[in-house]
N, C-alpha and C positions, 0 to 999 in steps of 0.2 A: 504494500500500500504506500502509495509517497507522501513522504512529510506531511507537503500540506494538507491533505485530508485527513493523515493521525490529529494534524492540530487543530484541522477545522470540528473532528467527532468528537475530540477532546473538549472543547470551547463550548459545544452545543452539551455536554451532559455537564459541565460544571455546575455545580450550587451557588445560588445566587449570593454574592457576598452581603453581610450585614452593612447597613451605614456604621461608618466612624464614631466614637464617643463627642468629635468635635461636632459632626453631622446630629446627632440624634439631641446632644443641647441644644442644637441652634433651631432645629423643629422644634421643641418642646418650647422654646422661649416665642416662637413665632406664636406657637398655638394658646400662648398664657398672655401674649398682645391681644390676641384675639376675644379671648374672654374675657379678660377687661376692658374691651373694645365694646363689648355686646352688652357688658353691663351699663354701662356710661350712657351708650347713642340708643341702646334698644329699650332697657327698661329703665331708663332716666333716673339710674343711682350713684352714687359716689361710690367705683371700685376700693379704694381704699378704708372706706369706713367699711365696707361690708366683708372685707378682707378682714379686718380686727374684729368683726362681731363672730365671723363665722369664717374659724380657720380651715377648717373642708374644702373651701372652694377652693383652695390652691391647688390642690390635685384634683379635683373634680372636672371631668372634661366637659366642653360646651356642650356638649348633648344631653347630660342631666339637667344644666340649668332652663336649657330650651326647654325639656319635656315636664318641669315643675311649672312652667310658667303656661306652656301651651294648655296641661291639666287642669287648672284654674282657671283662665280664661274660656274654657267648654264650658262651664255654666254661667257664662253671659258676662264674667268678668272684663270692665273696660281697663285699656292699656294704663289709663291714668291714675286707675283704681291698682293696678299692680302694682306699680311705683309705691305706691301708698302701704300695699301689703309688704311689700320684700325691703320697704323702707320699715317698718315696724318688726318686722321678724323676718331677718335675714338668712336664719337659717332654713325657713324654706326652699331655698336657692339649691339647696343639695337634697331636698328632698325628693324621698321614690313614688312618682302618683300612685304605684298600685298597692305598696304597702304604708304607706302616711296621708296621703291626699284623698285617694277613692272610698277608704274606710268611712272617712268623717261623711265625704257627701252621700255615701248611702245610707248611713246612720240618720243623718237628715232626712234626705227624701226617706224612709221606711218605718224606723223606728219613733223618729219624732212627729212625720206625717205633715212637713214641710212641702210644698209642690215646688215642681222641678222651676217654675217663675220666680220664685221668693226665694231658692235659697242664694242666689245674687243679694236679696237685700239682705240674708241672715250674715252672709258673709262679709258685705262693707259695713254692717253695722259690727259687728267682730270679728274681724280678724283673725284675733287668737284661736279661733274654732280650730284651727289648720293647724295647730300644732297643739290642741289636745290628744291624749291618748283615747277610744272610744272606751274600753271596756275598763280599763281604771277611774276617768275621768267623767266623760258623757253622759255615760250609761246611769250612774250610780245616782249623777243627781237628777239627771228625767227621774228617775222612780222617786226619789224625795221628792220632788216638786208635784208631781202625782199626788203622792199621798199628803201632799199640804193640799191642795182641791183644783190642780192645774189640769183641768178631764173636761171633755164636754167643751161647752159654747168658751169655757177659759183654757182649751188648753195650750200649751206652749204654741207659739205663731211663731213668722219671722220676727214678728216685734220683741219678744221675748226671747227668743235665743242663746242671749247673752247671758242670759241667769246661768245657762248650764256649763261656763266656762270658774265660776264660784265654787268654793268649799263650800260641802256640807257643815262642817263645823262653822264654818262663818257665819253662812247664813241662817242656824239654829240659834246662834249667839243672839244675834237680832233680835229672831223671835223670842226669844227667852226675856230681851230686856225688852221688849212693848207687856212682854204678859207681869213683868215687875212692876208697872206701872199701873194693874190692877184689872186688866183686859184678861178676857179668859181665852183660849188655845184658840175656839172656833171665831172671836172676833178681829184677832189679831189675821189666824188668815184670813178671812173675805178681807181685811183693807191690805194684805198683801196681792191677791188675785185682783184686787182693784187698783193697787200703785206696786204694781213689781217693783222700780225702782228703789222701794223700801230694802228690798234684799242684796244693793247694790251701793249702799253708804254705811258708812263707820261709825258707833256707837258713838265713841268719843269728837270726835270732829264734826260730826251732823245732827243724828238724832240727838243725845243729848243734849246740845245747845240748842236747839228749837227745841226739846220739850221743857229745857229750862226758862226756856224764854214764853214759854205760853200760860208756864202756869204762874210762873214768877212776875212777868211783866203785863200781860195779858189778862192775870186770873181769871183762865179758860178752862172750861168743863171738857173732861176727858171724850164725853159724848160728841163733842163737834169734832176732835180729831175723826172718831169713830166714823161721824158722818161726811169728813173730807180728809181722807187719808193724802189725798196730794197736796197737804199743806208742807209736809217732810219734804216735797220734791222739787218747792219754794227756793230760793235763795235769798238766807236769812237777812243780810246785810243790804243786799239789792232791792229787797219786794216788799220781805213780811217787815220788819224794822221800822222802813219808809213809811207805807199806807198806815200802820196802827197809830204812829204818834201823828199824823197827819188827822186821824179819827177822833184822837185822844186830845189835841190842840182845840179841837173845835167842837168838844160834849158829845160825837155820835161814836154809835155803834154797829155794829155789821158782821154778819156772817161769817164766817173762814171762807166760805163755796165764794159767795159775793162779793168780798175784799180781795180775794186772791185772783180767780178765774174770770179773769177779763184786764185788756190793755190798761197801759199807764192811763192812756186819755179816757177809756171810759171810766175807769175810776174815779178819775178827776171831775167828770161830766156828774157821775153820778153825789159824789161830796160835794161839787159844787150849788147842783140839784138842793140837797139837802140844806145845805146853807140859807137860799132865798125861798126854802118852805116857810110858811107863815108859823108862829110862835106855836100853835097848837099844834100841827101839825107836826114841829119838833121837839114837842114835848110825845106825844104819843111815838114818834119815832125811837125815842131811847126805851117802850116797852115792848118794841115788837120786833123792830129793825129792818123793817120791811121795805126795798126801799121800788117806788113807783117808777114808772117807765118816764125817760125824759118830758118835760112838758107836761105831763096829768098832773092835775091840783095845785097848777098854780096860776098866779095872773096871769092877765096879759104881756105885761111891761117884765113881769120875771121870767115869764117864759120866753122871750126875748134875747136876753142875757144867758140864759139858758142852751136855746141853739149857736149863739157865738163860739160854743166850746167845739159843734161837730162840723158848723157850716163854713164852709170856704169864704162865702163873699155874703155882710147881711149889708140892709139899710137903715141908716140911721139920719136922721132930720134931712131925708131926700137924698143921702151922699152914698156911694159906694166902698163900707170898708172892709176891711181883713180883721176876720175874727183870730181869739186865740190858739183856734187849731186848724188854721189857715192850710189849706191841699197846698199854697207858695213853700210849703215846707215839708221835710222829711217827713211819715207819717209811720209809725210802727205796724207790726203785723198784727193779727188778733193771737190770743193765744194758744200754744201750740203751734203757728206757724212758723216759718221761713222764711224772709223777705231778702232777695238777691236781687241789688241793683247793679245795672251793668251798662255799659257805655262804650264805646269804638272811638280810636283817635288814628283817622287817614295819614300815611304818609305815601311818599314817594315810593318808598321801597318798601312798605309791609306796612300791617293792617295791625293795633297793640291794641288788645281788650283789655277792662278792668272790672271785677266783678268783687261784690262785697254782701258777704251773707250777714242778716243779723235777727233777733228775737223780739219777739213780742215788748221786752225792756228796752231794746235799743241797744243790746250788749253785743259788738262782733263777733261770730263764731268762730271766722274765720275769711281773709279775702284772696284773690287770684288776680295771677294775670297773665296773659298770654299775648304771643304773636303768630301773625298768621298771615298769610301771603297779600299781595298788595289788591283792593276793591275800591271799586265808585262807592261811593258814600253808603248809598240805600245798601246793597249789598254786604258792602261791613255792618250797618247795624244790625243786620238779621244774622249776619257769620256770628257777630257777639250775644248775641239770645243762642244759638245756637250753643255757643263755646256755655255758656251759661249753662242750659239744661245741663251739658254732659257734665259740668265740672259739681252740679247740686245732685247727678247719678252717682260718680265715684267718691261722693263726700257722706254718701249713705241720708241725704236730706230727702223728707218722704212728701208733706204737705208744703208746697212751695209759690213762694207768688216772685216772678222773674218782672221786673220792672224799669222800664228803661223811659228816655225820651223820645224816641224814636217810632213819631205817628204812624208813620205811612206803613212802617213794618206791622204794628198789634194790630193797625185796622186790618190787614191784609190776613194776619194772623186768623185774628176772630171769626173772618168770613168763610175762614175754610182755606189759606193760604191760596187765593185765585186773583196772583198778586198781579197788577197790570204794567209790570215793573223788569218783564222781561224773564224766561224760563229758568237764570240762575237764581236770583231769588226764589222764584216760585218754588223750588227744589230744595230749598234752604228752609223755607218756612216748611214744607211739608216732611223735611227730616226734623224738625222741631218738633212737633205734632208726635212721632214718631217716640221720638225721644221720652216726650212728655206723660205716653203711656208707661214707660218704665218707672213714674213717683204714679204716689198712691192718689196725686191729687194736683194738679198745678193751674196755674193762673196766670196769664202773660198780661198785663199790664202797661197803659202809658200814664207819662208822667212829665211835667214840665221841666224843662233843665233844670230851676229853683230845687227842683225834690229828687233832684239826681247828681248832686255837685260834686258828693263821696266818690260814686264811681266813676264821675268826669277826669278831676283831681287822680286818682288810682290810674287810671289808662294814660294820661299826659303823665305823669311821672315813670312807667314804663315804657311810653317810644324815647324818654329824654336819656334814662339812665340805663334801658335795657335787661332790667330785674326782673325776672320773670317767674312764676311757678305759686307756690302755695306761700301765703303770708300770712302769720301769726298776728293778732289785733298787734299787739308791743310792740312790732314790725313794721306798720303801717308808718310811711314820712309822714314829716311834720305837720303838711300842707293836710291832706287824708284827715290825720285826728284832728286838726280843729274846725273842720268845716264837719265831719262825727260830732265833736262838742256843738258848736253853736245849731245841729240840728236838735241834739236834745232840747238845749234849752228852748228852744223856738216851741216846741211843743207841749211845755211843762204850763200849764194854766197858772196864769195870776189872777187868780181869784179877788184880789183887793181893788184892782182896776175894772174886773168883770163888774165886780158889784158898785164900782160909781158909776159905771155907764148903764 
């Protein structure tokens, strides 16, 4: 056989040589670019802080972290909601969907009797679920929670969920210290099936300082906790504190359901009310506490004064003015809701949203901002309702009112998104729409620039300075919280000027 074919049959059965040790670090270092490449740009985290939280990911190839992230997102999880999740618990990142992720969501969909719809919201409502264990964890306190009277028309929902991330012993503590308080076993639970939240604060830091303060400061009868257990889920120093000595400055009295469950401003409508009732009228008021629907039983001239608390525009000796809870100003939500005001600022080169959620107080929850590629006007403010819905989805916000300045969009909205504005909008408002099926409830609103300055302020300070993502109330620029402050103020009723005019 000649040489060359010994060498060429030789060459063809050789075993393929391994890479070099210099070859296999320099892949290895390529492919650990890459993964912190994918954490950074794809699920918008800081590599290095989730490198310290959770040392696994160093060796963990990019294919576990894909298939944690992809697992999660199958039940309806948004990209922004993920952020949010693997920001909170990082060690998901190396988690295996079929033995830590798929467990929980069938424990959900099965055992708890979650639908495959809600358990998206079980999940941005807590997080944590994803890195309970089911059968040490989960399991033990559904049966607790059972046998406290979570069955039937109360039994655990997406809304509740959260309780089963709780110690048993924690939450027995609770109830052990309401029934110290002279409640017996079955009273204590019905006001926990009717304020879960109760099984979600700390004896020493909440409960007990509201029950010291209601019998101490208040001397309130056990029975109105019993009949408004969400007086606990108040905050003491924002709400309850505020309205009692505001009750107590001026001889009346009021319900816990009535003082607490309703806006600053109807509160204030309603004290106010009580003020310009006629002397008998407020003398029988401290026996019953009853208090009348605005305007019943009283003059003319006081009912007057009266509507200036809710009415935008009254008249007064023929002239048009601005009453005390003037629409020219920010206006709170009612209770229990959400209020996101949002706002677009055009440039040249990209479109900067500013969005600001706050509560029925007026207290930030939280605000956003974002960029987004460059629109004609009308088309950015309906892109920012848009960016709005989805950021009140992965912030787990259920009842929401999204409210902007922006006419030509809500009209367009209201009508069924049959915008005459050209088929990108139209396309924009009917992914809103879309969107807006995912809260339990939402409301698009218009509003005059005056009652939208927070999230005007918020969007110019992000095309100026380019700060973008999720912002903490303390976080807000300067310019933000004082145009925040002077809307509370604007809305706080002065009653002393109500009652000269």
């Amino acid at each position: 056989m000649p040489a060359a074919m010994i060498a060429a049959t030789s060459n063809h059965h050789r075993p393929p040589q391994l890479p070099s040790t210099t070859t296999a670090t320099a892949y290895d270092g390529v492919q650990f670019r890459l993964k912190l490449h994918h954490i950074r740009a794809t699920l918008n985290l800081d590599p290095h802080l989730a490198l310290s939280r959770n040392p696994n990911l160093r060796a963990a190839p990019l294919s576990t972290i894909a298939a944690a992230a992809t697992a999660i997102a199958s039940f309806g999880i948004e990209r922004a909601a993920l952020t949010r999740i693997f920001g909170l618990f990082p060690l998901l990142l190396t988690s295996d969907p079929y033995l830590d992720l798929y467990p929980v969501f069938h424990f959900l969909l099965s055992d708890v009797g979650v639908t495959f719809h809600d358990i998206r919201k079980s999940i941005l409502r807590c997080p944590r679920l994803l890195v309970c264990d089911v059968e040490e964890q989960l399991r033990p306190v559904l049966v607790f929670l059972r046998g406290l009277g979570f069955v039937g028309a109360n039994k655990v929902t997406c809304k509740t969920t959260a309780l089963l991330v709780y110690n048993e012993g924690t939450m027995m503590r609770k109830i052990e210290y309401l029934m110290g308080l002279g409640l017996g076993y079955d009273e204590v639970a019905e006001m926990v099936i009717r304020a879960p939240g109760l099984l979600m604060m700390s004896v020493e830091g909440n409960l007990g300082k509201k029950v010291e303060y209601f019998r101490e400061v208040m001397k309130g009868d056990l029975e109105e906790i019993k009949r408004f257990p969400q007086y606990f889920l108040c905050s003491l120093e924002g709400k309850i504190k505020p309205r009692h000595k505001m009750l107590v400055e001026h001889g009346f009295s009021m319900s816990l359901g009535k003082m607490l469950k309703c806006s600053d401003g109807e509160f204030e409508a309603r004290l106010l009310q009580m003020r310009l009732r006629p002397a008998d009228d407020r003398r029988s008021n401290k026996c019953n506490s009853k208090v009348q629907p605005v305007g019943q039983g009283l003059l003319p001239e006081q009912n007057e004064k009266v509507k200036m608390v809710s009415n935008p525009l009254i008249r007064l000796n023929g002239q048009e003015i601005l009453g005390e809870r003037s629409l020219r100003s920010w206006q709170p939500p009612s209770f229990g809701r959400v209020k996101i005001n949002v706002d677009a600022a055009v440039r040249v080169e990209a479109t900067f949203v500013g969005c600001i959620a706050r509560n029925h107080e007026g207290k930030v929850l939280k605000a956003y901002s974002a960029k987004l590629p460059a629109f004609d006007p009308h088309t950015a403010e309906a892109e920012g309702y848009k960016a709005a819905a989805r950021w009140a989805i992965s912030m787990g916000f259920e009842d929401v009112i999204i409210e902007g300045d922006a006419k030509r969009v809500v009209d367009s909205y209201n009508k069924g998104a049959r915008a005459p504005y050209g088929w990108q909008i139209a396309t924009t408002l009917q992914r809103i729409q879309c969107l807006s099926r995912s809260l339990e409830a939402t409301e698009v609103k218009f509003v005059p620039r005056e009652c939208n300055s927070a999230a005007h302020e918020l969007c110019q300070w992000a095309a100026r300075t380019g700060n973008l993502g999720h912002i903490e109330s303390y976080a807000l620029p300067h310019r933000v919280r004082d145009v925040i402050k002077d809307e509370l103020l604007s809305i706080s009723v002065n009653t002393e000027q109500s009652t000269i005019m």
